[in-house]
C-alpha positions in Angstrom: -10.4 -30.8 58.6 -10.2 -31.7 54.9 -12.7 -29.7 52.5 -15.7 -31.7 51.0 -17.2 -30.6 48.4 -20.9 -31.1 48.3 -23.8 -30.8 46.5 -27.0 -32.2 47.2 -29.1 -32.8 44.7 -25.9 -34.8 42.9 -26.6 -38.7 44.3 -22.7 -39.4 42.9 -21.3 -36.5 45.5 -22.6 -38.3 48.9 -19.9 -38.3 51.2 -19.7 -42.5 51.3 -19.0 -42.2 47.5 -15.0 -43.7 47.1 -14.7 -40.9 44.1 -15.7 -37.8 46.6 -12.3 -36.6 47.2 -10.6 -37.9 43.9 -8.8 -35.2 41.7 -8.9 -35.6 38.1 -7.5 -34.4 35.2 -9.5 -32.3 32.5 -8.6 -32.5 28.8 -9.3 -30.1 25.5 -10.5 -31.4 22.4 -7.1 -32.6 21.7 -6.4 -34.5 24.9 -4.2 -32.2 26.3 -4.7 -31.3 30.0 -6.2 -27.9 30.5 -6.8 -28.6 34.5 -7.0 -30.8 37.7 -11.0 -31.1 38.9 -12.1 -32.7 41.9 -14.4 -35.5 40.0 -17.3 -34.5 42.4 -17.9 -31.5 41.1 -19.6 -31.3 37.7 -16.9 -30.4 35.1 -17.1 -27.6 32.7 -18.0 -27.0 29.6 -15.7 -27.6 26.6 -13.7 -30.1 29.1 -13.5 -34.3 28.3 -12.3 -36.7 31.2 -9.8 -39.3 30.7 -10.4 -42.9 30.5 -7.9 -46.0 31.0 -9.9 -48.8 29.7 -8.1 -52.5 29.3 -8.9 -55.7 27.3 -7.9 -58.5 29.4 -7.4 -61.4 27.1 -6.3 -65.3 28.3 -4.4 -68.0 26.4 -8.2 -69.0 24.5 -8.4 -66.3 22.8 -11.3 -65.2 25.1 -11.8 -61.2 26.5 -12.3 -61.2 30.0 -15.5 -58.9 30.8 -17.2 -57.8 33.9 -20.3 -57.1 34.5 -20.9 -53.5 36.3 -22.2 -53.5 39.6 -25.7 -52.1 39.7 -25.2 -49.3 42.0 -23.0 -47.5 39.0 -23.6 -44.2 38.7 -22.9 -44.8 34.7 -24.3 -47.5 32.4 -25.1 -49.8 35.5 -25.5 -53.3 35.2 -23.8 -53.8 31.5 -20.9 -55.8 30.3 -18.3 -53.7 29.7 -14.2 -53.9 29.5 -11.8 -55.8 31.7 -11.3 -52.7 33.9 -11.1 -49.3 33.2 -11.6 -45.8 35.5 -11.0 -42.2 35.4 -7.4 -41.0 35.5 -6.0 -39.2 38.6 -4.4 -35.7 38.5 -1.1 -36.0 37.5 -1.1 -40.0 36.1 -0.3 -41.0 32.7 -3.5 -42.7 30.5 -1.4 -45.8 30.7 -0.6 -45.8 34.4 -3.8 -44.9 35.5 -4.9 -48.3 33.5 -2.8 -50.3 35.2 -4.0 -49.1 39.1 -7.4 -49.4 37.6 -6.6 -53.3 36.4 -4.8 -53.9 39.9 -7.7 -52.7 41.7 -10.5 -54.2 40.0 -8.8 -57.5 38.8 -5.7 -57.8 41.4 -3.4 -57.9 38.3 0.1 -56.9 38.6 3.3 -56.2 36.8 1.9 -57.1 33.1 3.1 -56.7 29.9 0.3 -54.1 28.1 0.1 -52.5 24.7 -2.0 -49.8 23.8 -4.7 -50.4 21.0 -5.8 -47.2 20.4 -8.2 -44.2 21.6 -11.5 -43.6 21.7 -13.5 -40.3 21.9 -17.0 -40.6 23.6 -19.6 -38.0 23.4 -22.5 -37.7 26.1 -25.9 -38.4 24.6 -26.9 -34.8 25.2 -24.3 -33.3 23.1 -21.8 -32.1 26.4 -18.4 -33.5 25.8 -17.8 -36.6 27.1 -14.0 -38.4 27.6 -11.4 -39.6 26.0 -10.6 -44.2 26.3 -7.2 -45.0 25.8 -7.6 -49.0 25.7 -5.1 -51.0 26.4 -4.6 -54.9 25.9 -3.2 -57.2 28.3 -2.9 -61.1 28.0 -3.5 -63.0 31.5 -5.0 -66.0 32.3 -6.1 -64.9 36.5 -6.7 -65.8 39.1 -8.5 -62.3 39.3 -9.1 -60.8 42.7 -12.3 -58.4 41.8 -13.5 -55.5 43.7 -16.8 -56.3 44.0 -17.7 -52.5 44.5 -16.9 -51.8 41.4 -18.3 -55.3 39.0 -21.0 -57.9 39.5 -18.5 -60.7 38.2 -16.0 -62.1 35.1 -16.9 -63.7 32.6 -14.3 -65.0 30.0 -15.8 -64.9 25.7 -15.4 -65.6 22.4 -15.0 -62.7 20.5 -17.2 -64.6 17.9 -19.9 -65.3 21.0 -19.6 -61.4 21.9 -20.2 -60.6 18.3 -23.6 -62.9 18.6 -24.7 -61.4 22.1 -23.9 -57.9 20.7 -25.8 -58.6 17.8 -28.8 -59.7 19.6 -29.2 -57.0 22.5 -26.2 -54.2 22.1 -28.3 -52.5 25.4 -26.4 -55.1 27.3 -23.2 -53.5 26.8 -21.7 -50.4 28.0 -21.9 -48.1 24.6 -18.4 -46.7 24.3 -17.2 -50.9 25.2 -18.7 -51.5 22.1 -17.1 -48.6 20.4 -13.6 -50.0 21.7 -14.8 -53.9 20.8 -15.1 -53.0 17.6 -11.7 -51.4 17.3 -10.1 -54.2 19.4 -11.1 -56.1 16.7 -10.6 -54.4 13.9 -6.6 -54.3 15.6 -6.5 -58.0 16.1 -8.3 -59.5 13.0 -10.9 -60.8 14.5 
């Protein structure tokens, strides 16, 4: 019989949760791995996750973004980046990105760049994770996992600029954090 570890009064930790028996990777301040963690259990203090986010961009120049599913545990609902997901125990930042863009998109075998890092903070001052965002240029089909997103939508960056503009609370915050370096990478 496999260990689960369980607490109760933690909604994310029920044993139907895909995450329950995932090990992760902890990081220091300068995202370098101190630890493995099983994700379920609340991390300690001083420790940051790690993040593989990507940018999926097509041949109009538009980003690719889904729209979380509802039953997130994090920022539910929002528009956020292409794919992106904690990194397992043991992965690199930019293979983990690339499992996370297979399973949430179906895409496979892409060239990728890296577009920089982002450190994100929780809101009540605990540490939060490090993003490595990546860009990759595809133009689907997409084969979505729709446990994880509500749907695709394909934008204008100009269009996102507006829509950010106008209701920011729409969008995961660190996406906006990583939009804003995205373009401030590709001139936009």
């Amino acid at each position: 019989m496999t260990y689960k570890p369980y607490f109760p009064n933690l909604a994310r930790c029920a044993e139907n949760s895909p995450h329950f028996n995932e090990i992760i990777s902890l990081v220091n301040d300068q995202d370098e791995v101190v630890c493995s963690h099983w994700r379920a259990y609340p991390k300690p203090k001083g420790c940051y996750t790690q993040i593989g986010a990507t940018f999926v961009l097509n041949n109009e120049n538009q980003l690719v973004l889904q729209r979380s599913s509802k039953r997130k545990f994090k920022h539910p609902d929002k528009w956020t980046f292409s794919s992106g997901g904690h990194i397992s125990a043991g992965e690199t930042y930019e293979v983990g990105a690339l499992r996370e863009l297979k399973e949430e998109l179906g895409i496979d075998g892409v060239a990728h760049s890296e577009i920089g890092v982002i450190r994100a903070e929780k809101e009540n001052g605990q540490k939060g994770a490090f993003y490595h965002v990546f860009l990759v240029y595809h133009n689907g089909p997409y084969q979505i996992d729709t446990k994880e997103t509500q749907g695709l939508c394909s934008f204008d960056v100009s269009t996102l600029k507006e829509m950010i503009q106008k209701n920011a609370e729409e969008f995961n915050p660190t996406f906006l954090k990583a939009f804003h370096l995205f373009c401030e990478k590709m001139n936009f």
